[in-house]
N, C-alpha and C positions, 0 to 999 in steps of 0.2 A: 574235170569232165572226162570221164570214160568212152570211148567211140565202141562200139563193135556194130556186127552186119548179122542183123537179122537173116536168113534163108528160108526157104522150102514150104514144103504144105502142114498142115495140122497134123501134131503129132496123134498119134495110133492109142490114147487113153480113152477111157470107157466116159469120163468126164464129158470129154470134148465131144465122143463120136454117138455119145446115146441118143437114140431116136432117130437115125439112120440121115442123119443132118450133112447135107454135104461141105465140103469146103473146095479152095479153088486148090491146080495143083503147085502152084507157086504164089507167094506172095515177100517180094522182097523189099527193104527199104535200109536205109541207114538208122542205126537205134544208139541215141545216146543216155548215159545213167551215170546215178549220180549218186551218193551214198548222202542220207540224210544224220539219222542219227544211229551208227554202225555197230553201237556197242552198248551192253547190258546196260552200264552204269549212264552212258548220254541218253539215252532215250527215257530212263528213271530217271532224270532230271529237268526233262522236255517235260514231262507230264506232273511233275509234282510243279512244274514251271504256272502250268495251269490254274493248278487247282489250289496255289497258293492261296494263303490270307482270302478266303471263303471265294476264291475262284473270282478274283477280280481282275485279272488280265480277261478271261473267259469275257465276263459282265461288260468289261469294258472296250471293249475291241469294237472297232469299225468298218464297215463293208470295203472290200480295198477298191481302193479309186485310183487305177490307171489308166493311162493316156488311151488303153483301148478298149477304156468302158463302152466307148459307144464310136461309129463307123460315119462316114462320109454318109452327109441325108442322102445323098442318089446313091441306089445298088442298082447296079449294070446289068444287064440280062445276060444269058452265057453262062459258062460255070460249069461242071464238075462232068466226069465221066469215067465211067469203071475201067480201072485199069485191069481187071481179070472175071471170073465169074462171081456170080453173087453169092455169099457165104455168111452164116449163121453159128453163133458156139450159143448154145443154151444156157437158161441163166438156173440159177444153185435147187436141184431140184427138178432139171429137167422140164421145163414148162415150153409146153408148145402151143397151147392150144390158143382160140382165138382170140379176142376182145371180149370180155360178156359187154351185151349193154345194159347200164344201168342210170335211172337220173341224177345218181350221186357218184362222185368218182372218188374211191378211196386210195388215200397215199399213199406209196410203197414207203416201209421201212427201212429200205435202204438210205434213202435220200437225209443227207446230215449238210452240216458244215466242216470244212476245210479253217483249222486256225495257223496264224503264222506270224510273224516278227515279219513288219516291211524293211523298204532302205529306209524309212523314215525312225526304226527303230519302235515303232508303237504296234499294239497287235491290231491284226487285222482278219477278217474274213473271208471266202468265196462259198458257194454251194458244189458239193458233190453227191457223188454215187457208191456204193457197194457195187463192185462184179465180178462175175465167175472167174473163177481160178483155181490150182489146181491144189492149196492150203485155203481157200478159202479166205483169205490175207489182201485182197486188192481194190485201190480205190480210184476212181476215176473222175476228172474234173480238167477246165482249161489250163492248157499249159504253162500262163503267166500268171496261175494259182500256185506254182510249185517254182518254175524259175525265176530269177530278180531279174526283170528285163528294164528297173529301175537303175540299177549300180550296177547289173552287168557281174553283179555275183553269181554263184553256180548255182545255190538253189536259197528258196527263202528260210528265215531259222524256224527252232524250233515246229515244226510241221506236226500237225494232228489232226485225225480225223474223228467227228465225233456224231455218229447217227442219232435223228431227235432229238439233238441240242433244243434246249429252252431254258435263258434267262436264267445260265448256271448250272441248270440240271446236263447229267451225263447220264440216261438210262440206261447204257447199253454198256456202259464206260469212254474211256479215252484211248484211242490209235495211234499210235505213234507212227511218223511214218518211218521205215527203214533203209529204201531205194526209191528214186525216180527213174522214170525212164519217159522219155518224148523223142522225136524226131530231130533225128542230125540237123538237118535243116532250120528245126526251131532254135535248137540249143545255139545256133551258130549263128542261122543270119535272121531268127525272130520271123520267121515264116506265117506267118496267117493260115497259109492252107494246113499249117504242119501245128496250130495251137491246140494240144491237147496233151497228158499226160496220164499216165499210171504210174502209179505207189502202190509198194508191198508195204505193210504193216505190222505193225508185232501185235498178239495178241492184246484183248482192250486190258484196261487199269479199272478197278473198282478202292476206293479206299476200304483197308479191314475196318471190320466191325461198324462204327455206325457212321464211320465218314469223320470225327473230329478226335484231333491229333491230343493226346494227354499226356502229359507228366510222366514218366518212365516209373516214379512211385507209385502214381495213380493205377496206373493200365500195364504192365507189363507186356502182357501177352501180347499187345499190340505192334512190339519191337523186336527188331532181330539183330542179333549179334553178330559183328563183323571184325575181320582183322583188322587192327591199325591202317594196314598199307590202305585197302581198300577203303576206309574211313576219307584216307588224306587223298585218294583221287578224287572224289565225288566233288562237286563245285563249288569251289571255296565263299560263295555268297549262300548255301542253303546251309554249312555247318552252323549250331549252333551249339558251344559247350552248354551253353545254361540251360537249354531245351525251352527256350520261352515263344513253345508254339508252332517250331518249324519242322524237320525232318529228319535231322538228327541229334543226338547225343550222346554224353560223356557219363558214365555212373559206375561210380567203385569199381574207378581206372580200365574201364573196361569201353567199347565203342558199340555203339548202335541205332538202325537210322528205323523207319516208320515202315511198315510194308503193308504194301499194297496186295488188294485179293487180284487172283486172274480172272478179267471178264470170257477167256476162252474166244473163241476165231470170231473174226468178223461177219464172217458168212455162215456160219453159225449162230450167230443171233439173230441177223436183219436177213438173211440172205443175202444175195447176187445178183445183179444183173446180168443178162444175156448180152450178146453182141451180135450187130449185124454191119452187114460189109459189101461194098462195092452195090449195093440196092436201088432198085432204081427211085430215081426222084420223081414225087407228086403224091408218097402216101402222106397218110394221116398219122403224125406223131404227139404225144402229151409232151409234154414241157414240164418238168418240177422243178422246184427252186427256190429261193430264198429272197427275190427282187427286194429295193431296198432303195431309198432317194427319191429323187425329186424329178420329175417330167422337166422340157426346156422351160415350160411355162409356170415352173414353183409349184404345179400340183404334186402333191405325197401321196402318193397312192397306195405305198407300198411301207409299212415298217421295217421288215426284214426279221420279224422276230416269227413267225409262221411260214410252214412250207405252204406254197402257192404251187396251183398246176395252170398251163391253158395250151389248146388242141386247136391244130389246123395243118393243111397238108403243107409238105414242103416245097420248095422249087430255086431253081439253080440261081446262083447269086453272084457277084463280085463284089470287093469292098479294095481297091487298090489303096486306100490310106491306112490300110493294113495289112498291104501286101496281101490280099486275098482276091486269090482268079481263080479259087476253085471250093467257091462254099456253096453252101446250102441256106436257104434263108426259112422263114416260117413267121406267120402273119400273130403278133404276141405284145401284147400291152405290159411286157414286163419293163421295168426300169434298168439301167443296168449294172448299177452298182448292187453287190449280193446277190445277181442273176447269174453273173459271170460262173461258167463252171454247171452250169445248171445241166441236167442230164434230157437229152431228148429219147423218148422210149418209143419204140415201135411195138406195134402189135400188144399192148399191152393190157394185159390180161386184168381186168379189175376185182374178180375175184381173189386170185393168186395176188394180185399188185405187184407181176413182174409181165417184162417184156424183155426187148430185145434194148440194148443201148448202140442207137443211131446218130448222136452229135453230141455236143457240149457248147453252152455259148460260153460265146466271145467278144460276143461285143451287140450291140441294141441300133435302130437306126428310128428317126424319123421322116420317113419316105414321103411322104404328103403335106410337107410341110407347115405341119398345123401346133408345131410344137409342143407336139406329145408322141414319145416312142411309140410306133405300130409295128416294127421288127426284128426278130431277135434271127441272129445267122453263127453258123458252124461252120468245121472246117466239114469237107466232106468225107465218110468214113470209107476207105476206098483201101488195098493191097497193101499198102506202106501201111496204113494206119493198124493193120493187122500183123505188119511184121513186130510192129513198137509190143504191141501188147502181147504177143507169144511169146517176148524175149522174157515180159513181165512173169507171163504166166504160172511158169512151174517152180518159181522161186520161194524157199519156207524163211520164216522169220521168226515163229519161236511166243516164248513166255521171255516177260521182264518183270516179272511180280514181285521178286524183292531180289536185292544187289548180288551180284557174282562176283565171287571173289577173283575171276581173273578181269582183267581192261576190256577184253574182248568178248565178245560174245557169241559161242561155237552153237 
């Protein structure tokens, strides 16, 4: 784990400052990061990790289920307050304007799932976001979507993000993620108020040509030639000399692994969410997300295989069984396994299908104890939470489309 100290106000880029969007003139906090997968060749193998054997990790993966899927049935009243003035970064595109209303509310594109290897060793899922940044590379989701606050590991493996996921499909491709970053406070003492995260990501993964891996006789052109050395880093469970199917091989003595097409930036395809900060509580936020499980009473409301929205204003919350005295709650029949991470939008534009990103859950409550979730709560998005993601912001992550011949990835 990496510590450093976020500072200061929004940098002075055209990004950040267009449409004469103010920011506060400090916003400090402690920012901790975390390198996920740091080099050309780990992260090409985070993503072929995936889309193995017809993307059966992907197919078979689980909503992750931990201990703060869901919060103490009583939230406390009380709860959160701005630590500086209220402040706004537009989301990719510059969108400002206001909500159209409409009787149909269409889904942003940004909104995907988060995959990852638990402590339990099985893959698993949360719901995320696309947001603004200054590569266009950044994805946002709760904090105990990215760190293992299971084992107390740094961060969870294999990590990728995938917009539109359905039942195997990758339309947009696959995200690796590159760096974390969340709050000192989370990383260290599992903070509630502080459970949120940002990932930089390396541009998406498409497989070449039609997506199925052939015979190095059959397809040539599908493979690229590598040195020895490079061959013998790559992870000694995907080599395969006989090529029966996987990603690399051996052909008149010579080495070569499968390459992948570049899907190009993240926010670039789906777009970006906006960001807003330190705001007051009582607007009207959407909710997207992935909910997923069962109610306390065994009802299934929810698959998890569809993104899900639902809208109601916010207002200030406590959850002390997860260290949370300074959330935000919001009145949401989501379940909470597959919710977790879910993106709360302000001001959201159903036209455009961008807004501003105003929380992430964390956790689901049933407050009336009738045995069915009626509230899904955030930490609240206030000056710290603004430092985490500046640190995020301006950081590039690059192509990993097919292997580099150095370890590293410049």
């Amino acid at each position: 784990m990496k510590r450093t100290i976020a500072f200061g106000g929004l940098v002075a880029t055209a990004g950040l400052l267009a449409g004469g969007l103010a920011a506060p003139a400090q916003a400090a906090g402690d920012t901790a990061s975390d390198a996920l997968a740091n080099s050309g060749i780990a992260a090409y193998s985070v993503a072929a990790y995936w889309k193995a054997n017809n993307a059966a990790n992907l197919i078979g993966a689980t909503p992750y289920n931990v201990e703060t899927k869901t919060v103490a049935k009583h939230i406390s009243k009380g709860g959160p307050a701005p630590d500086s003035k209220p402040g706004i970064v537009p989301a990719i595109g510059d969108e400002k304007k206001t909500a159209a209303k409409s009787k149909n509310v269409n889904l942003p594109k940004t909104t995907g799932k988060v995959f990852f290897k638990g402590a339990d060793g099985k893959p698993h899922w949360c719901s995320a976001t696309s947001v603004q940044s200054a590569y266009h590379n950044l994805v946002a989701t709760a904090g105990h979507c990215v760190y293992d606050t299971e084992s107390n590991a740094a961060t969870l493996d294999k990590w990728v993000f995938i917009p539109g996921y359905y039942q195997g499909k990758t339309p947009w491709g696959i995200y690796v993620g590159k760096q974390a970053f969340t709050h000192y406070d989370y990383d260290v003492y599992e903070d509630g108020d502080r459970d949120y995260a940002f990932v930089t990501v390396y541009n998406g993964l498409k497989f070449a040509h039609d997506g199925v891996v052939r015979p190095f006789t059959d397809n040539p052109g599908g493979w690229k030639e590598v040195s020895a050395a490079t061959f013998a880093n790559f992870p000694r469970w995907f080599r395969d000399w006989d090529n029966n199917g996987t990603y690399w091989c051996k052909h008149d003595d010579k080495y070569y692994v499968w390459a992948f097409e570049d899907a190009g930036r993240l926010g670039d395809n789906v777009g970006g969410q906006g960001l807003a900060y330190n705001q007051k509580v009582g607007q009207p936020v959407f909710v997207f997300g992935y909910p997923s499980g069962s109610h306390p009473d065994g009802n299934y409301a929810y698959s998890g295989k569809t993104l899900k929205w639902s809208y109601g204003k916010t207002f200030a919350a406590q959850a002390p069984a997860i260290k949370g005295e300074e959330l935000v709650a919001v009145k949401s029949s989501f379940t909470g396994e597959g919710a977790l991470g879910s993106s709360w939008l302000l001001k959201y534009n159903n036209g455009r299908r961008l807004g501003y990103l105003n929380g992430v859950t964390i956790g689901v409550s049933d407050t009336d104890g009738n045995d069915r979730f009626d509230t899904s709560v955030s930490p609240y998005f206030d000056g710290e939470l603004y430092g985490v993601y500046k640190a995020a912001y301006p950081l590039w992550s690059g192509s990993i489309a097919v292997p580099f011949e150095s370890p590293v990835l410049h």
